[in-house]
N, CA, C and O atoms as a GROMACS GRO file, in nm:
protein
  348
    1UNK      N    1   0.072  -2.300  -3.530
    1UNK     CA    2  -0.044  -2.226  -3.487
    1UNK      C    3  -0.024  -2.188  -3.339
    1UNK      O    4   0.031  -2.262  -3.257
    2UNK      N    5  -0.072  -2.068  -3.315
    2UNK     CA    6  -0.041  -1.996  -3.134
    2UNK      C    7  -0.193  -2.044  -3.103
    2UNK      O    8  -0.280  -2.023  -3.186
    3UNK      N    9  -0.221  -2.105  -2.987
    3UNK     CA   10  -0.332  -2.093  -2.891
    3UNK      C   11  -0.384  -1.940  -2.859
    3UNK      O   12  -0.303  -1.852  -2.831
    4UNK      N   13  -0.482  -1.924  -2.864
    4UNK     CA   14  -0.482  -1.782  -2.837
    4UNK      C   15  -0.528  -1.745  -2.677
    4UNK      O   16  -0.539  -1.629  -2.637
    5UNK      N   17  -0.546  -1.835  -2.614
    5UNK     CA   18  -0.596  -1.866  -2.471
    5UNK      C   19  -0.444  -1.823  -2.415
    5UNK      O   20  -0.408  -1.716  -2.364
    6UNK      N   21  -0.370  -1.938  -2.442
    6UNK     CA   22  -0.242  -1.963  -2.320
    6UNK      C   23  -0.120  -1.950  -2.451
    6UNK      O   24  -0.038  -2.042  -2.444
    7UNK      N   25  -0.105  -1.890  -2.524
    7UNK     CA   26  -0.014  -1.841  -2.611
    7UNK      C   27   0.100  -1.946  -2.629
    7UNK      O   28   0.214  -1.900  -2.642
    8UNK      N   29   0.079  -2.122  -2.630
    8UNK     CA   30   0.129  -2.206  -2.644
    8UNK      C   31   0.148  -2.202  -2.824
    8UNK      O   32   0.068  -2.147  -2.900
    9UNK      N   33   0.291  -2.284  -2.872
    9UNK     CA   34   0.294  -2.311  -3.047
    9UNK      C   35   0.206  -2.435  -3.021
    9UNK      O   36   0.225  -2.512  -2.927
   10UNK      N   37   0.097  -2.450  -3.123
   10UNK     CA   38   0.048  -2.594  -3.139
   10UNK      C   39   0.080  -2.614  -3.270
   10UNK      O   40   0.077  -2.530  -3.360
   11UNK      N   41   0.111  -2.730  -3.274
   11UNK     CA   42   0.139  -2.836  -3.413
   11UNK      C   43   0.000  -2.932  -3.426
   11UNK      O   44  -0.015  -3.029  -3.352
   12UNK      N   45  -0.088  -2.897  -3.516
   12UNK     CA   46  -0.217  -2.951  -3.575
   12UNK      C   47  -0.222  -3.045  -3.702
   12UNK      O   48  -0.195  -3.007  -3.816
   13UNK      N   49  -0.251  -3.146  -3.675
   13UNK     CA   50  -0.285  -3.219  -3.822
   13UNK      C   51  -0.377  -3.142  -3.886
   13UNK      O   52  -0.485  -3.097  -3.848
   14UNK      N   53  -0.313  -3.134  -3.995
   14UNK     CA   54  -0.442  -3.058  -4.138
   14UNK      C   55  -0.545  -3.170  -4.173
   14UNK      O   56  -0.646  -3.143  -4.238
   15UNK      N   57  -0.523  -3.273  -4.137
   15UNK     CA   58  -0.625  -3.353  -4.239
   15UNK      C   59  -0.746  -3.399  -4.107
   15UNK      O   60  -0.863  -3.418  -4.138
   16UNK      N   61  -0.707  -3.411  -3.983
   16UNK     CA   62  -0.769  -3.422  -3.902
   16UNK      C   63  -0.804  -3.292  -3.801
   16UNK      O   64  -0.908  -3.289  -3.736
   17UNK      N   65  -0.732  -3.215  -3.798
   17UNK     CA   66  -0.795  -3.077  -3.682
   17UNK      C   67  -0.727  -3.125  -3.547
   17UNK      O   68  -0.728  -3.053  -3.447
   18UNK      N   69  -0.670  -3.249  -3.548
   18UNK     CA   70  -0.634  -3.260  -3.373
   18UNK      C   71  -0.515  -3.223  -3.367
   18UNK      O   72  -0.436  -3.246  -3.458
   19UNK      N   73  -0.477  -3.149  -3.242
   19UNK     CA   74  -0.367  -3.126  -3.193
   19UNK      C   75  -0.254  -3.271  -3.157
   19UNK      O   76  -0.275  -3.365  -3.080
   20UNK      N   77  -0.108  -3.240  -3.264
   20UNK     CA   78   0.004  -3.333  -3.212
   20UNK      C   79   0.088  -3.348  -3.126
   20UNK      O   80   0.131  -3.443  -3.061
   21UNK      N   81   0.115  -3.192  -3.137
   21UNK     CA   82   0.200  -3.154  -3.026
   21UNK      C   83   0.176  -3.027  -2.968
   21UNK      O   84   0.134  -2.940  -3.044
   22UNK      N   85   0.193  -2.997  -2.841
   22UNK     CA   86   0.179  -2.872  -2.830
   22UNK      C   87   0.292  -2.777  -2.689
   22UNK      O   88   0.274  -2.794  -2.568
   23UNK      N   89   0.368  -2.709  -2.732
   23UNK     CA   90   0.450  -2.640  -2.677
   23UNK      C   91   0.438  -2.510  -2.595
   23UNK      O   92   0.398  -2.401  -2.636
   24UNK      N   93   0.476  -2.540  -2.475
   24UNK     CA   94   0.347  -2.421  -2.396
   24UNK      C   95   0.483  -2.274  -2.393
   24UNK      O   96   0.604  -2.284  -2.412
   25UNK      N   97   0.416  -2.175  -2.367
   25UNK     CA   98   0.577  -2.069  -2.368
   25UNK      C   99   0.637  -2.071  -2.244
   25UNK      O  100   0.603  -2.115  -2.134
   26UNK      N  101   0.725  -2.018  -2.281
   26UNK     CA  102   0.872  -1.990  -2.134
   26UNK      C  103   0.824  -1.862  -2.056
   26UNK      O  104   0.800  -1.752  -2.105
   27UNK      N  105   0.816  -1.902  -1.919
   27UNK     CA  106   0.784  -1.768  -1.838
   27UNK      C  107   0.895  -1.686  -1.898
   27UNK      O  108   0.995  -1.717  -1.963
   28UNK      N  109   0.855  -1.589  -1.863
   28UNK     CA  110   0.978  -1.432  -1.877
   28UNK      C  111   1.048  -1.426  -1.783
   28UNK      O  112   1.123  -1.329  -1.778
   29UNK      N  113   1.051  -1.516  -1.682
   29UNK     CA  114   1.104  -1.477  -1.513
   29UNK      C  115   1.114  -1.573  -1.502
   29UNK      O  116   1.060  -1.659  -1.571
   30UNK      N  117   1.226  -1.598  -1.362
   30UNK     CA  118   1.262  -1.679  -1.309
   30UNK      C  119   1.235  -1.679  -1.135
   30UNK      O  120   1.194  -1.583  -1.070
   31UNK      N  121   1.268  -1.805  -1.084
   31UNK     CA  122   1.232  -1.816  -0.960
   31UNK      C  123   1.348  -1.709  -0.826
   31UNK      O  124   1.328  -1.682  -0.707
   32UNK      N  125   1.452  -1.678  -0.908
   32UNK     CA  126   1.549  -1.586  -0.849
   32UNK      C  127   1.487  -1.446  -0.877
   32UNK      O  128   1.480  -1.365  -0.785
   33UNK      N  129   1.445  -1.414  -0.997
   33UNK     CA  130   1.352  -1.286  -1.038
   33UNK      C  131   1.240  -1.248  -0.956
   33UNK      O  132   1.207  -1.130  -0.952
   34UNK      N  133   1.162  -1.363  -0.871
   34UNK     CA  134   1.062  -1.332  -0.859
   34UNK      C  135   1.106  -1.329  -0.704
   34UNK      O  136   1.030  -1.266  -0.630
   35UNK      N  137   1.185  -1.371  -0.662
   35UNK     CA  138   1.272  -1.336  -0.490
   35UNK      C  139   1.291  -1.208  -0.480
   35UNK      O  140   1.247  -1.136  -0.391
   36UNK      N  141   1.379  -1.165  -0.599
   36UNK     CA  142   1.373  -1.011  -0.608
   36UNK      C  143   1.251  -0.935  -0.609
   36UNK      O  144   1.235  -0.856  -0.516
   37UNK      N  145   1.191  -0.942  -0.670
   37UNK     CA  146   1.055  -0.857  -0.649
   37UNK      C  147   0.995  -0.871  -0.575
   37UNK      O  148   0.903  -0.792  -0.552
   38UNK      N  149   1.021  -0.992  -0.493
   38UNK     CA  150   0.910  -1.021  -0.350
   38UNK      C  151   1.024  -0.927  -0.254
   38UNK      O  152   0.984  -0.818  -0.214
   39UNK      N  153   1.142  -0.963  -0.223
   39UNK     CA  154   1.229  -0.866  -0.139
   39UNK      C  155   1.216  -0.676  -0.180
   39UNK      O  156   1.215  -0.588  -0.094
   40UNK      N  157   1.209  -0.654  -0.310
   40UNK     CA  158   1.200  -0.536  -0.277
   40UNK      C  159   1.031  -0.473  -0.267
   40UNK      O  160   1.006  -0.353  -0.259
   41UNK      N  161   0.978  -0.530  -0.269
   41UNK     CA  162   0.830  -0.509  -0.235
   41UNK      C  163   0.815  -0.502  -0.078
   41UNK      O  164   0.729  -0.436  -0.020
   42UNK      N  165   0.915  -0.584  -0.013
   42UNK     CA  166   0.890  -0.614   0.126
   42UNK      C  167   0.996  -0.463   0.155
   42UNK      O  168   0.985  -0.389   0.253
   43UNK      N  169   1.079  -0.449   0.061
   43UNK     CA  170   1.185  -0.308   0.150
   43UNK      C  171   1.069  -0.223   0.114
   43UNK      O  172   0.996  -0.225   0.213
   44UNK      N  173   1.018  -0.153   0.025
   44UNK     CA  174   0.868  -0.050  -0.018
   44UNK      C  175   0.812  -0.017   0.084
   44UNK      O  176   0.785   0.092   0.137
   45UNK      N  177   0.785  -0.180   0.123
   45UNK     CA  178   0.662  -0.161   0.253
   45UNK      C  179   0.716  -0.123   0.371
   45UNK      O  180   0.666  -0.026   0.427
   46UNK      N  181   0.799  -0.172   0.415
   46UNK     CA  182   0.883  -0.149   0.539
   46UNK      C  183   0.919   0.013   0.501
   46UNK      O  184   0.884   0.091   0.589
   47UNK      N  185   0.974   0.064   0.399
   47UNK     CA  186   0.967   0.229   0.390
   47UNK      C  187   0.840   0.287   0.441
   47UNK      O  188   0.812   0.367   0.530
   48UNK      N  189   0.782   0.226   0.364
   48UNK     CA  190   0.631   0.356   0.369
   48UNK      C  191   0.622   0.290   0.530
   48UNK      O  192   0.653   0.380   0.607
   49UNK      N  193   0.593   0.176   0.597
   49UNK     CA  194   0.560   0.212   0.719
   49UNK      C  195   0.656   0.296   0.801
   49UNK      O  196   0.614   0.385   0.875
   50UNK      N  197   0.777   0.271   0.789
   50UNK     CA  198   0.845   0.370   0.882
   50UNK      C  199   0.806   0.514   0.888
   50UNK      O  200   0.798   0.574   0.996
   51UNK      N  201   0.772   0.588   0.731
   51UNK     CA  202   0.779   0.693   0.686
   51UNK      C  203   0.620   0.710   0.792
   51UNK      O  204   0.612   0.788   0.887
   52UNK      N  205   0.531   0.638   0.758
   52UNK     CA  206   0.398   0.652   0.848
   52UNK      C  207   0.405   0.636   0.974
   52UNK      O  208   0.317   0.702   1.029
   53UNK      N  209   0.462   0.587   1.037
   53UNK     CA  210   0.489   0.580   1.172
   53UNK      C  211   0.577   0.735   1.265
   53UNK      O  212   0.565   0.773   1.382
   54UNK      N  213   0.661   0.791   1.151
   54UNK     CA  214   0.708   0.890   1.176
   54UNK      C  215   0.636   1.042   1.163
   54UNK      O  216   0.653   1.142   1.233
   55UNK      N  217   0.554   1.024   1.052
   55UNK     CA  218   0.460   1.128   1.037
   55UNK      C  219   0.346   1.111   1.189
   55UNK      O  220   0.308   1.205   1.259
   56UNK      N  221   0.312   0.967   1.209
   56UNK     CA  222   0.210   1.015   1.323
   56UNK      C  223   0.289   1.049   1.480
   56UNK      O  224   0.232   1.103   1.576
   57UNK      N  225   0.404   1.013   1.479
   57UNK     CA  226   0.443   1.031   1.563
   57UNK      C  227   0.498   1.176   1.610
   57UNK      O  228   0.536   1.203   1.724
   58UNK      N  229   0.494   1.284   1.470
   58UNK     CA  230   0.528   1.416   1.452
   58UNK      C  231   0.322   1.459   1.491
   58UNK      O  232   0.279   1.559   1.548
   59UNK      N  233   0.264   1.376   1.452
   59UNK     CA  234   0.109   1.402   1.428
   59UNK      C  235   0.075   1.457   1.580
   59UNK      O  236   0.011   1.555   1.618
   60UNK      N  237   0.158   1.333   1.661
   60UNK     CA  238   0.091   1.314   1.798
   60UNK      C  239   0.170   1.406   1.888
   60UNK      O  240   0.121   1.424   1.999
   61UNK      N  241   0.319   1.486   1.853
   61UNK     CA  242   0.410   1.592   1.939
   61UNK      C  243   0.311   1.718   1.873
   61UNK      O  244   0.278   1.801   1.957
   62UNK      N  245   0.285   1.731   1.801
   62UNK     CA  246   0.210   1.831   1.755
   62UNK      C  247   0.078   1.903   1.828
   62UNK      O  248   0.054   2.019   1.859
   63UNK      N  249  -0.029   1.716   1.848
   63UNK     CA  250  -0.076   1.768   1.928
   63UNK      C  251  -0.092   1.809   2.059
   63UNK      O  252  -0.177   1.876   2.118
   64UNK      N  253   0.031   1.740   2.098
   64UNK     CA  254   0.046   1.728   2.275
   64UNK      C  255   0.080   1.893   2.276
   64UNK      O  256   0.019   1.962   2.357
   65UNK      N  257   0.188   1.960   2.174
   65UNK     CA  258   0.233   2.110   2.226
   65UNK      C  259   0.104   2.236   2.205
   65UNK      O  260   0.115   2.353   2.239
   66UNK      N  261  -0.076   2.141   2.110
   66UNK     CA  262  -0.144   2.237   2.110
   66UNK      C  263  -0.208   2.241   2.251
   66UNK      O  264  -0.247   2.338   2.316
   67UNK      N  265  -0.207   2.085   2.284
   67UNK     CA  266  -0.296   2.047   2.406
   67UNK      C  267  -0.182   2.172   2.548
   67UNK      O  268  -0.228   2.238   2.641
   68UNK      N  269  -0.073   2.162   2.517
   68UNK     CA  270  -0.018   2.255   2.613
   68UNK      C  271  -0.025   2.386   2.613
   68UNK      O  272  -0.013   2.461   2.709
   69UNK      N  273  -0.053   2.421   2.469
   69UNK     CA  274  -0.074   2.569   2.466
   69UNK      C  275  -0.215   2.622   2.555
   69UNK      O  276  -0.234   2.712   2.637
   70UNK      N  277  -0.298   2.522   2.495
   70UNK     CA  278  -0.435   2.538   2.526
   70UNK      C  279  -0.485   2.514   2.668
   70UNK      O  280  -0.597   2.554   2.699
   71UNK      N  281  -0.401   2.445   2.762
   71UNK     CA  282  -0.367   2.420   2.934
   71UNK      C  283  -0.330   2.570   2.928
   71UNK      O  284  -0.428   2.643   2.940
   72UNK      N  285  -0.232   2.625   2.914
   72UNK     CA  286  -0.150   2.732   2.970
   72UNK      C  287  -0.229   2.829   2.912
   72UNK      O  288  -0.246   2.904   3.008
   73UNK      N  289  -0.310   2.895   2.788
   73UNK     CA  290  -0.398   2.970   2.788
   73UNK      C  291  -0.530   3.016   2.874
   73UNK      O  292  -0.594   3.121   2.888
   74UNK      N  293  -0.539   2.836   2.940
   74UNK     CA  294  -0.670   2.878   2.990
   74UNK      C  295  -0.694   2.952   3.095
   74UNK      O  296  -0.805   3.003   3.110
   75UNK      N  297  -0.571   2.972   3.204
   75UNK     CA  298  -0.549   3.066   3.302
   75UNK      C  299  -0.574   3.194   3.262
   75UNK      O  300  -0.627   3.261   3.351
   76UNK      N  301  -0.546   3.271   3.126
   76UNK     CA  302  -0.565   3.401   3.085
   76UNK      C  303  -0.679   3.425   2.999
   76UNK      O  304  -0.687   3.535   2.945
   77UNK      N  305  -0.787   3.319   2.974
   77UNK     CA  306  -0.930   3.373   2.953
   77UNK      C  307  -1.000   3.392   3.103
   77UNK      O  308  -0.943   3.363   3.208
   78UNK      N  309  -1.136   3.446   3.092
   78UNK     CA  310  -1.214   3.516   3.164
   78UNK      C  311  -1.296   3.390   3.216
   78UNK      O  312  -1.307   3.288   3.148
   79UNK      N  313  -1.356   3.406   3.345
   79UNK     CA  314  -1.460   3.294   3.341
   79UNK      C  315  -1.584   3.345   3.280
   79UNK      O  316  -1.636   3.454   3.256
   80UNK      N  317  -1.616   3.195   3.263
   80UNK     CA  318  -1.743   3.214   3.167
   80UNK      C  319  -1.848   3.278   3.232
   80UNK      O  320  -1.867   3.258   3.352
   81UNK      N  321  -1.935   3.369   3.149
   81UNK     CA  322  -2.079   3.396   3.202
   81UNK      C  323  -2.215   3.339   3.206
   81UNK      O  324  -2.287   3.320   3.108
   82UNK      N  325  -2.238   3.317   3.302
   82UNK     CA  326  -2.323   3.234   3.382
   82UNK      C  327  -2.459   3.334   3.350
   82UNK      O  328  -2.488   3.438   3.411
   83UNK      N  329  -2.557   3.251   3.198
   83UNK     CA  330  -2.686   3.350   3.205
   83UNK      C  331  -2.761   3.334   3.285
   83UNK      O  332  -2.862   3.395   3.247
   84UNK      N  333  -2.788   3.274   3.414
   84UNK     CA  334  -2.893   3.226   3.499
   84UNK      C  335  -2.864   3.348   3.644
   84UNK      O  336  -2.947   3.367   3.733
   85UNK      N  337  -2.749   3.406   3.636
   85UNK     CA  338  -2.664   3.499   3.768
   85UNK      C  339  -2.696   3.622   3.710
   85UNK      O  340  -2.612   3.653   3.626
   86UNK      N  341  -2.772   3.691   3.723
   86UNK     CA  342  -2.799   3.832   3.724
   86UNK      C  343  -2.773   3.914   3.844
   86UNK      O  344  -2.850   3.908   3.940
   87UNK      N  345  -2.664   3.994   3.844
   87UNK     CA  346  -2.620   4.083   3.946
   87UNK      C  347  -2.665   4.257   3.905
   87UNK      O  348  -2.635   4.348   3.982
   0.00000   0.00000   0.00000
């Protein structure tokens, strides 16, 4: 009989209902398996942050060359008009 909880074989007396023996299952993995998946989970992460670190760092040249455009434009607008100065 399978446990249906923890998918152990149990061996049951028929005449009594109690469990005799009971055999629990074999992980699917091993403790070397699960190094691996912890190491490449840790390379994943270390990707995506680099990859994020590089995007903001394109984020932040981006805005420094609008912030320069927008310095060096401001010499060639007009000054503002002043509604309170009627000439």
């Amino acid at each position: 009989m399978v446990c249906p909880s923890c998918q152990a074989n149990l061996v049951v007396d028929p005449k009594t209902g109690l469990v005799l023996h009971s055999e629990g299952k074999k992980p699917d993995y091993s403790f070397d398996q699960a190094l691996d998946h912890l190491q490449s989970r840790k390379e994943q992460s270390d990707e995506l942050f680099q990859k994020a670190f590089q995007d903001e760092e394109k984020r932040k040249k981006t805005l420094e060359e609008k912030f320069q455009e927008a310095l060096d434009s401001k010499d060639e607008l007009d000054a503002p008009h002043h509604p309170l100065e009627l000439d």
